[in-house]
N, C-alpha and C positions, 0 to 999 in steps of 0.2 A: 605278524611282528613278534621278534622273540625277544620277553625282557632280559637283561644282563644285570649283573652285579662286575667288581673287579676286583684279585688279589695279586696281586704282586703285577697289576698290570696284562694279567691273562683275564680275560672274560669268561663267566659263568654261569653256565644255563640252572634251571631245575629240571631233574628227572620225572618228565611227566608231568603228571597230576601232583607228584606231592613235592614238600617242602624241603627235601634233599637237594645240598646246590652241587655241581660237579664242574670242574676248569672242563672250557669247551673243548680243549686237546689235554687227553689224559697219556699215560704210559701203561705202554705195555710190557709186561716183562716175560712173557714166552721168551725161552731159552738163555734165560739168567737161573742161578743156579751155584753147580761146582764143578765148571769144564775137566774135574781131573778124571772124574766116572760118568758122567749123565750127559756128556754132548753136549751142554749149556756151552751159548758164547762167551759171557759174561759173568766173573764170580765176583766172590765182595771188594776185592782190593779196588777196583773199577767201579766195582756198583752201587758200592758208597757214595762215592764222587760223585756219581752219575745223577742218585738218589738225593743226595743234598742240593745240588745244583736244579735238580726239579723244581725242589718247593721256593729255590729262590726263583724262580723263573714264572712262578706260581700255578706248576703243572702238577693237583696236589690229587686229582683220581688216578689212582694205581691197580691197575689192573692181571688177577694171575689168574691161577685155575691149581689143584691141591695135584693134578699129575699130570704138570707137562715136564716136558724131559724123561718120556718115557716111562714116566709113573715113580719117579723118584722123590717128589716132593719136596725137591731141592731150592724151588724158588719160596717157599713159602718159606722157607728155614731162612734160607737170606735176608728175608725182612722180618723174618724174629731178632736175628741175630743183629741187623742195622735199629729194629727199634730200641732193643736190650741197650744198646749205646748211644742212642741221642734222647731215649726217655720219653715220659708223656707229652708235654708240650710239642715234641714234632707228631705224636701216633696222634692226636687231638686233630693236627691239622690236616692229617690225611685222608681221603674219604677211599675206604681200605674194601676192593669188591675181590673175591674168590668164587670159585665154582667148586663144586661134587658133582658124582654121579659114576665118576671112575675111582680105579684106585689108586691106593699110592702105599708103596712101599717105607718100612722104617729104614732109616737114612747107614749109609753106608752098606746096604743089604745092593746086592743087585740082581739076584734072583731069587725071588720071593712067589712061593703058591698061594692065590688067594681064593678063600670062600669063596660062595653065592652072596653072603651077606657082607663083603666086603668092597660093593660095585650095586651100580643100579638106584632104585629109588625106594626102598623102603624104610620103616621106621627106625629099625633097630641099623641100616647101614647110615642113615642120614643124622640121626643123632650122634653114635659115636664118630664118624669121618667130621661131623663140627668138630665134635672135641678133640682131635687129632689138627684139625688145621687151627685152632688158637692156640695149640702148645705148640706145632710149628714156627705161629708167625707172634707166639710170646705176646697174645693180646688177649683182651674180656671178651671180644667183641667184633663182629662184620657188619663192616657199616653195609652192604649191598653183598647180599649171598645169591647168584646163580644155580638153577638146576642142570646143569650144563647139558646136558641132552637128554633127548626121549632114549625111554630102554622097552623096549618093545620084543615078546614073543616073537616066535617063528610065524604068527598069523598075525599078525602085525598088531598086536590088543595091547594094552596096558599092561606089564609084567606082574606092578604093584598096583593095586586100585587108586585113582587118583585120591579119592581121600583118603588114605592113609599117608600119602606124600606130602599132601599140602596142610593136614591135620600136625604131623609132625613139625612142620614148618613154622606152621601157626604155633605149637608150643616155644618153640627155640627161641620167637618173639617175645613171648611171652616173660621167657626165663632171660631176657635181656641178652643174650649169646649174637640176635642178629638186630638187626634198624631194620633192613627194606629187605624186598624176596623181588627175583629178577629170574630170567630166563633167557638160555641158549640155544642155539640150534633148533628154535622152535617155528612152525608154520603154523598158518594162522588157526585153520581150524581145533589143531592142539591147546593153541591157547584159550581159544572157547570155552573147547572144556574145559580147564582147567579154571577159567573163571565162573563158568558154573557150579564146581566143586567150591568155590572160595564163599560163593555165596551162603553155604553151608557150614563150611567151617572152620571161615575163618571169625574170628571174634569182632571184629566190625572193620569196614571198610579202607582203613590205613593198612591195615595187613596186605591189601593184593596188591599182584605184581607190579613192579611201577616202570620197565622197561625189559626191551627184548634186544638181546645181542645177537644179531644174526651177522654173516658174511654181506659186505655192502662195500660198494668201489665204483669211479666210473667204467672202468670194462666190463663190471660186471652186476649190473644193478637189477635185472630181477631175482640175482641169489638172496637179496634181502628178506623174500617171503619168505624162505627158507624152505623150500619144497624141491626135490630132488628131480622130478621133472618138469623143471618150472614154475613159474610162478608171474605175477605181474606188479612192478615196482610200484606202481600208482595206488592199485588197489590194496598193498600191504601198508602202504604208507597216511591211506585214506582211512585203514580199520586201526594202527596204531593214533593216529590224531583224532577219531571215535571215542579211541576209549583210555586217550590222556597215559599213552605211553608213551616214552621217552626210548630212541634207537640208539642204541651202539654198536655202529660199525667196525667189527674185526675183520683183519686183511684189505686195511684201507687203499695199502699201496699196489695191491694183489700181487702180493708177494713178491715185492720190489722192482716189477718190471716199471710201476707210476713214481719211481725214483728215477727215472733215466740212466739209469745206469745201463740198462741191457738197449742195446741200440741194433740197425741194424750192422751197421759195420764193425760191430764190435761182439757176434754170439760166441766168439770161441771161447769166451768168459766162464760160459757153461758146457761144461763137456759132454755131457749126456753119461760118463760112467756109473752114477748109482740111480739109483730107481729113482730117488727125489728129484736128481736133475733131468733124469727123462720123462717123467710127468711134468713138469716146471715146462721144459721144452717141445712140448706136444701141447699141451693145453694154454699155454700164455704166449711162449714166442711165434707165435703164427704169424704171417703178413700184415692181416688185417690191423693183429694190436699195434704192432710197430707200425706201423703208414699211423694210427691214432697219434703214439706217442709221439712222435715228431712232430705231427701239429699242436697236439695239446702244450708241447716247449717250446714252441712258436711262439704260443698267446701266452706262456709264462716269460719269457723273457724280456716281450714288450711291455709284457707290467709288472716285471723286475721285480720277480720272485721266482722261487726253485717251484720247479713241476710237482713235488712234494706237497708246499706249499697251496699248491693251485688245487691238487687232487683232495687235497682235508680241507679246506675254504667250499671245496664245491660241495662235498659233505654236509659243513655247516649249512649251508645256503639252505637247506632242508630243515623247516621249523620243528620236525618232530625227533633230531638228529640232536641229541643234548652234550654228545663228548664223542669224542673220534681216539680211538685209543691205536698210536701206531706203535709199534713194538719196533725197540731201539737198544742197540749192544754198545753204542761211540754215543760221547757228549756230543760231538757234533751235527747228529743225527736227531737227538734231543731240543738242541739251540735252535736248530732249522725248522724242526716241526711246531714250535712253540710261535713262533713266529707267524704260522697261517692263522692264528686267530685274531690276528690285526689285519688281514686282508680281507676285501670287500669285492665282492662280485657285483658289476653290474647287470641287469636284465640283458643289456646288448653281449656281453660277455658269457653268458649262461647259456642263450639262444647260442650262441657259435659255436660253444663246449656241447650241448644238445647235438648240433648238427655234424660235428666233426666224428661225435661217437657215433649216430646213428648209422651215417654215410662209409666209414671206415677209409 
């Protein structure tokens, strides 16, 4: 049984073990940004709106990363630039999580050569790339800082010694610059270690990590271990409730095929001309997923809500699953999502959602 708190009417779990509370559907903002250079959907005229309309909806975990859009750093700047204008009182109410570990270019540059020490996991790259994403996003402070991925040699070792990664981290706590330390792209054994090193040196036990964002969806629920050949949902879900981590699911909707939108009477939607849409089209629109999606809007329609809806609800239904962060470019997209966290699965419901994925 997971306890809840409520603001603005959205329900809110804790991350984990500790006492950071987070709205059980957060936002994502991969590909917000400055669509004039960076491919971003969404710039500020819109994402303002979009932004204000969040916190009244009480969707107050926001979630970026310091180089999506191609490493332009554009989204973090947009939420400098939106906190620059609404002030402290709204930065207070946000619980503000970023990622490192890549780079990101200064802002209107668009071809930029970066260092060795400009990318990766070392001291000297992870301390200045903080400092670079609070003058991006014009704050003191990350409430929930991400290692966004392993950076690993050619022989697959640790590039930087893990304690020096997690020692730096440990100071930035220290110097008040970060709240919580979280992880990306991580499988489990990685985290081991990494909780080994913490035992070392981190300064006492609030310091470790308090959640792991891996790729998690009903089509695709062993990607959650986050292991490239596999992995077993149960058993990552069984070592994250061990050891009082909190999940956040990125690519809830896996990549909008659990929006209904792509049916099958409907593929010409995607055309296959650039490489995104023929990966998209070779890995998601198969048979199988569509035969799913049609049933799974079946059992969203009888209980009168969007298949969106249904797929972040079934998420939650998972007690070590503390925010579902779906990335949204339309307030409408926003309104809808915010919405599954008043929905309730029943056990007889979950069993049928279980079997309809299994069976295909």
């Amino acid at each position: 049984m997971v306890y809840t708190k409520t603001f603005n009417g959205m329900k809110c779990r804790r991350v984990g073990g500790s006492g950071l509370w987070i709205s059980e559907v957060g936002l994502g903002l991969w590909k917000w940004g400055d669509p004039n250079y960076d491919q971003s959907r969404i710039g500020e005229h819109e994402g303002f709106k979009v932004l204000d309309r969040s916190l009244e909806l009480g969707v107050f975990h926001w979630d970026t990363a310091n180089s999506y859009n191609f490493a332009s750093g554009n989204c973090e700047r947009l939420l400098g630039r939106y906190f620059a204008s609404r002030g402290s009182t709204v930065r207070e109410q946000v619980v503000l999580a970023t990622k490192v570990s890549n780079s990101a270019r200064p802002e209107h540059v668009t071809e930029y050569s970066f260092t060795p020490n400009q990318g990766g996991a070392s001291r000297v790259y992870i301390m200045n790339e903080v400092e670079n994403c609070l003058c991006r996003m014009k704050t003191d402070r990350i409430d929930l800082l991400y290692l966004h991925q392993l950076t690993l040699d050619e022989e697959g070792n640790y590039e930087t010694p893990l304690e020096e990664t997690w020692s730096a981290m440990d100071d930035l706590i220290t110097q008040g610059k970060i709240r919580y330390l979280a992880v990306s792209n991580h499988p489990k054994n990685n985290i081991k270690d990494i909780l080994d090193v913490q035992k070392t040196v981190a300064k006492d036990s609030s310091r470790r990590i308090i959640a792991v964002q891996n790729r998690y969806n009903l089509l695709e629920r062993d990607m959650v271990a986050g292991e490239e050949n596999g992995g077993s949902e149960k058993a990552f879900l069984d070592f994250c409730q061990k050891e009082s981590f909190g999940i956040v699911p990125f690519m809830p909707l896996a990549t909008g095929l659990l929006t209904g939108r792509y049916r099958k009477d409907n593929l010409d939607k995607v055309s296959g001309r650039t490489v995104e849409e023929e990966i998209f089209k070779e890995t998601y629109l198969t048979d199988k997923n569509l035969s799913i999606v049609e049933q799974l809007n079946e059992i969203a329609k009888e209980k009168g809500i969007t298949l969106p809806q249904l797929a972040i609800a079934w998420l939650l239904s998972h007690d070590q699953v503390c925010s579902v962060i779906a990335g949204v470019t339309k307030m409408n997209q926003l309104e809808d999502n915010a919405e599954a966290s008043q929905v309730e699965l029943t056990p007889e419901e979950l069993d049928k959602i279980d079997s309809i994925v299994k069976k295909g």
